[in-house]
C-alpha positions in Angstrom: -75.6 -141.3 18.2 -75.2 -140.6 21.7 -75.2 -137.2 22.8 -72.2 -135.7 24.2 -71.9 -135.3 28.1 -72.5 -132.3 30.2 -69.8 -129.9 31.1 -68.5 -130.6 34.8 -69.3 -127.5 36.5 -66.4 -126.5 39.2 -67.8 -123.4 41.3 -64.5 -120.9 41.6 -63.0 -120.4 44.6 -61.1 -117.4 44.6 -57.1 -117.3 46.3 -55.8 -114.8 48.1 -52.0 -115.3 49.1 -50.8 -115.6 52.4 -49.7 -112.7 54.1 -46.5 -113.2 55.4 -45.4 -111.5 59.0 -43.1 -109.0 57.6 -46.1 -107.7 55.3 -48.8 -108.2 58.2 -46.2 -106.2 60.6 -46.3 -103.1 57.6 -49.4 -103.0 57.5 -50.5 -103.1 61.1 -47.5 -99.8 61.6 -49.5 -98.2 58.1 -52.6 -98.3 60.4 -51.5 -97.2 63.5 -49.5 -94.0 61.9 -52.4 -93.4 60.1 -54.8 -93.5 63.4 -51.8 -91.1 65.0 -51.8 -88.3 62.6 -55.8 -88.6 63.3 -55.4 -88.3 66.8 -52.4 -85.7 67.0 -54.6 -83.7 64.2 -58.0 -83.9 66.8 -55.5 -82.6 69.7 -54.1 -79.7 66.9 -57.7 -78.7 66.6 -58.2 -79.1 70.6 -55.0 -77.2 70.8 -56.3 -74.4 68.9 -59.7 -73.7 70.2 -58.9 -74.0 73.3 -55.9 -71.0 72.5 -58.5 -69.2 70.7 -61.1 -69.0 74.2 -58.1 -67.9 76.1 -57.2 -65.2 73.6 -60.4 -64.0 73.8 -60.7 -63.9 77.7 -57.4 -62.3 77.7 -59.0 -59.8 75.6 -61.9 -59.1 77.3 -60.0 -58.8 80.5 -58.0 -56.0 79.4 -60.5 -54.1 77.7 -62.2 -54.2 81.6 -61.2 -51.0 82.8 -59.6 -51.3 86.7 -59.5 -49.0 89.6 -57.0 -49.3 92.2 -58.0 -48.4 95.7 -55.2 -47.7 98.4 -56.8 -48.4 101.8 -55.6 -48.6 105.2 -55.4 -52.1 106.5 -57.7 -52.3 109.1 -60.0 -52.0 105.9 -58.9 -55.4 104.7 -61.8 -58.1 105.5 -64.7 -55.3 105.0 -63.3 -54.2 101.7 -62.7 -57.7 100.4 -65.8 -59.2 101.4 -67.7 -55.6 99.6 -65.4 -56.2 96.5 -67.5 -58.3 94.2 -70.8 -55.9 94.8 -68.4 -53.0 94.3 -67.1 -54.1 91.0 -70.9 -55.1 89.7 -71.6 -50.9 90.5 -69.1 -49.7 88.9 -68.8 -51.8 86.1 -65.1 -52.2 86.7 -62.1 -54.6 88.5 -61.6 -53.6 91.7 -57.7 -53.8 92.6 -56.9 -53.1 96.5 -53.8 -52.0 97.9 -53.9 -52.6 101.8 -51.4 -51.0 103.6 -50.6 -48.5 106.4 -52.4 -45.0 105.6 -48.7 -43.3 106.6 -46.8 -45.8 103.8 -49.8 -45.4 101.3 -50.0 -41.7 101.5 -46.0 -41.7 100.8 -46.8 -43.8 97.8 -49.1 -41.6 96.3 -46.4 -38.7 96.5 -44.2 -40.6 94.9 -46.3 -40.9 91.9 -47.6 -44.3 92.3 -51.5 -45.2 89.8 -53.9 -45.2 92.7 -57.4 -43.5 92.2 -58.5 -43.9 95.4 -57.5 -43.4 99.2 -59.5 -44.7 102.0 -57.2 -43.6 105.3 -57.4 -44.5 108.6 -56.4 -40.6 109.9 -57.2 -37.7 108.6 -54.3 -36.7 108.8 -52.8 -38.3 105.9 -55.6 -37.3 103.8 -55.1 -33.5 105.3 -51.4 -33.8 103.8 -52.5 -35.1 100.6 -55.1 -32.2 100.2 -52.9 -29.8 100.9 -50.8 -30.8 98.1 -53.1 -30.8 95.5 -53.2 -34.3 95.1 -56.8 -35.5 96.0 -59.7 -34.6 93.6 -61.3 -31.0 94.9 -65.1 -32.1 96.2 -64.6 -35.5 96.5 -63.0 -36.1 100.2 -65.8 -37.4 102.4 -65.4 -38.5 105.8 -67.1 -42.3 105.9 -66.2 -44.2 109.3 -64.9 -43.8 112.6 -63.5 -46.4 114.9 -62.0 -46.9 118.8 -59.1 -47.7 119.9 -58.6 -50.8 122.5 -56.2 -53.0 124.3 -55.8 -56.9 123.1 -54.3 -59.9 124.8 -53.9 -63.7 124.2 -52.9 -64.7 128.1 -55.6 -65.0 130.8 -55.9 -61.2 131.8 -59.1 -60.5 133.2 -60.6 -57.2 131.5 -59.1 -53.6 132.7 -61.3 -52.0 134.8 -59.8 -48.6 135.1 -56.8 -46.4 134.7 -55.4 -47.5 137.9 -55.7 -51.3 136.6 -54.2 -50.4 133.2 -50.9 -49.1 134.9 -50.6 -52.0 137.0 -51.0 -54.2 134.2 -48.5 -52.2 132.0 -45.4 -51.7 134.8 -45.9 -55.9 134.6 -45.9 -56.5 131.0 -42.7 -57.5 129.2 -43.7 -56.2 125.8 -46.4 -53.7 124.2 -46.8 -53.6 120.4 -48.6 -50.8 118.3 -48.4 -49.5 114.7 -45.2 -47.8 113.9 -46.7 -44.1 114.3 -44.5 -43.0 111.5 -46.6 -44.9 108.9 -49.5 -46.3 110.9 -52.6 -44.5 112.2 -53.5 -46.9 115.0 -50.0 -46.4 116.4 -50.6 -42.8 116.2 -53.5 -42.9 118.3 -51.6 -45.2 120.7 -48.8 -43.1 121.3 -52.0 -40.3 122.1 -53.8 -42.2 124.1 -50.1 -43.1 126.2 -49.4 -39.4 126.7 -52.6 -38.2 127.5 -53.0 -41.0 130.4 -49.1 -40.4 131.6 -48.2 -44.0 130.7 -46.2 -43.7 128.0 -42.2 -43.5 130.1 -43.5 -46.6 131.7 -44.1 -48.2 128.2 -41.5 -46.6 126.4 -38.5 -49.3 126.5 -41.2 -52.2 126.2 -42.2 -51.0 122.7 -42.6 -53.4 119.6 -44.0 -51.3 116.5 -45.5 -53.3 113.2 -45.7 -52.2 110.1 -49.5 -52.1 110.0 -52.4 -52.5 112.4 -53.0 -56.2 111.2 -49.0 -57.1 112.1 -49.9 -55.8 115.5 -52.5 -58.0 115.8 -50.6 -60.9 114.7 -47.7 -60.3 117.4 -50.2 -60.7 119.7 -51.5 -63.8 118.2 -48.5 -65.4 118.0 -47.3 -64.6 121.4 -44.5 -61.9 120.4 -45.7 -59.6 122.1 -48.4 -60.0 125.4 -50.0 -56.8 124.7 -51.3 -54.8 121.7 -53.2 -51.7 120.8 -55.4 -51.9 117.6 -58.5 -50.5 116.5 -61.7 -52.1 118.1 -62.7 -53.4 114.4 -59.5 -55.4 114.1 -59.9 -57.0 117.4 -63.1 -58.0 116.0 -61.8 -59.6 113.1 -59.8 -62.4 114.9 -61.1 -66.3 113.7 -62.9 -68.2 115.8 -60.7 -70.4 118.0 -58.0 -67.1 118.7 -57.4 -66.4 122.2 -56.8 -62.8 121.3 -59.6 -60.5 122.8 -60.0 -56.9 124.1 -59.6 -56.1 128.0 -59.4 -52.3 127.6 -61.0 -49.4 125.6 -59.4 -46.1 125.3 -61.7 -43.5 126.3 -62.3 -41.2 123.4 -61.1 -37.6 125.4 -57.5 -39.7 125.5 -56.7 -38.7 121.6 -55.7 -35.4 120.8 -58.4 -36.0 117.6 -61.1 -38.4 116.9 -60.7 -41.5 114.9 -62.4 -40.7 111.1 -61.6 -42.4 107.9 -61.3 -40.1 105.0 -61.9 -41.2 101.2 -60.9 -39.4 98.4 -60.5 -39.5 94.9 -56.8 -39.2 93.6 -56.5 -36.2 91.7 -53.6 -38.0 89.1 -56.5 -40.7 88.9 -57.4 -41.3 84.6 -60.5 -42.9 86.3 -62.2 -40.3 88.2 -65.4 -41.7 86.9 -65.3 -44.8 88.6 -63.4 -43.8 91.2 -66.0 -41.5 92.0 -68.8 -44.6 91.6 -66.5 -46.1 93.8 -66.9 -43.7 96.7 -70.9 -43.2 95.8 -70.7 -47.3 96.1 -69.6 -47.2 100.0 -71.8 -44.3 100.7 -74.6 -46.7 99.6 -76.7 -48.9 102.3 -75.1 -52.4 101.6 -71.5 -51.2 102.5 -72.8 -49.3 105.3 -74.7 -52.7 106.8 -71.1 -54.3 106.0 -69.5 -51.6 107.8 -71.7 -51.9 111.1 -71.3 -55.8 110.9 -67.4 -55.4 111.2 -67.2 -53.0 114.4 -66.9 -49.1 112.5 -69.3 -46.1 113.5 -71.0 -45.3 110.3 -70.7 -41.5 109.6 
């Protein structure tokens, strides 16, 4: 008897039904929500952190306790440029208020924050003092300054009185510093009166609002002539036509040219405030205020 045959062996191939388009199309969307609500859950978490730095600068910011300075303008690129070394002393923001000393002083009376005042004329300070309003011991006298005569035209430079009237019966317009509010105009309308100039000047008058608008009538061409203080005709960019062609001879003002600080005696900083003041008493503000034109007291 023959045996019986072997089993065919038939390897199994498994099936897998066609996926039709509709299906494929389902499942493609299923994967690309999916791969969305990944993404948009990253950018949540992005989102987030990113909130939570801010939050925390915010926070350290205001716990940073600030001083406000009211200066005079002419103090603008010295005070600026000292700024960052100022705030690394005292361990505080710096916030400056740059202004005519006559307009900050009013500001003050009228209640506004400021800790400290750094004027242009003593007077201001004086008026302050006498009201009770700056801290008692903590006025010093820091700078002084000159007063001088700018142009942007071709004017040769003034060599005497004589010249200076010539040149002032010719031009059309003079600007200074409204002396109500502004120091440098003050010392203008001094320096005009003591010399007998100022009738001859007085219907060709143009007054700013601060010693640096001065400046900038004469830059622009407003105004042919201006009188500012020495360390603001110093400060013009390179390329400005605006120089100085006359300088008022010190026994022309009734008082000599000093910037008074001061701490504000409303201040709830006195403490840095008065590091403020110890700060521009020190020798790296008083090399910055040699570089920018001021005597150094």
């Amino acid at each position: 008897m023959n045996p019986p045959p072997a089993p065919i062996m038939v390897p199994y191939v498994p099936t897998r039904k066609p996926i039709g388009t509709y299906q494929a199309g389902c499942i493609a969307a299923h994967r690309t929500r999916n791969g969305e609500r990944k993404k948009r859950g990253v950018m949540k978490k992005k989102s987030a952190f990113a909130a939570l730095l801010l939050s925390i600068a915010c926070s350290l910011c205001a716990q940073q306790p600030e001083l406000i300075v009211s200066a005079a303008a002419s103090l603008t690129d010295v005070l600026s440029a000292l700024k960052p070394r100022a705030e690394a002393f005292i361990g505080a923001r710096v916030l400056c208020n740059f202004g005519g000393s006559g307009a900050l002083r009013k500001q003050i009376e009228e209640g506004a924050p400021v800790d400290v005042f750094f004027s242009a004329a003593a007077e201001d300070m004086d008026r302050l003092e006498k009201g009770g309003m700056i801290a008692q011991g903590t006025r010093a006298d820091l700078l002084s300054n000159a007063l001088v005569l700018v142009t942007d035209t071709d004017i040769g430079t003034v060599g005497g009185l004589g010249a200076l009237r010539n040149l002032l019966e010719k031009t059309d317009l003079l600007a200074i510093g409204n002396p109500d509010s502004v120091p440098a105009g003050r010392y203008a309308v001094q320096a005009l009166t003591r010399l007998g100039l100022s009738r001859l000047v007085e219907k060709k008058l143009v007054f700013g609002g601060t010693v640096r608008e001065v400046l900038q009538y004469v830059e622009s061409g407003s105004a042919s002539l201006g009188i500012v203080f020495l360390t603001d005709a110093l400060s013009v960019k390179a390329g400005s036509r605006v120089r100085q062609i006359f300088t008022f001879p010190e026994n022309s003002l009734e008082e000599p040219i000093v910037y008074p600080i001061g701490v504000v005696s409303s201040s709830k900083n006195r403490e840095n405030a008065k590091k403020m003041i110890e700060f521009l008493q020190g020798a790296a503000a008083k090399e910055a205020f040699r570089k920018a034109g001021f005597v150094v007291k």
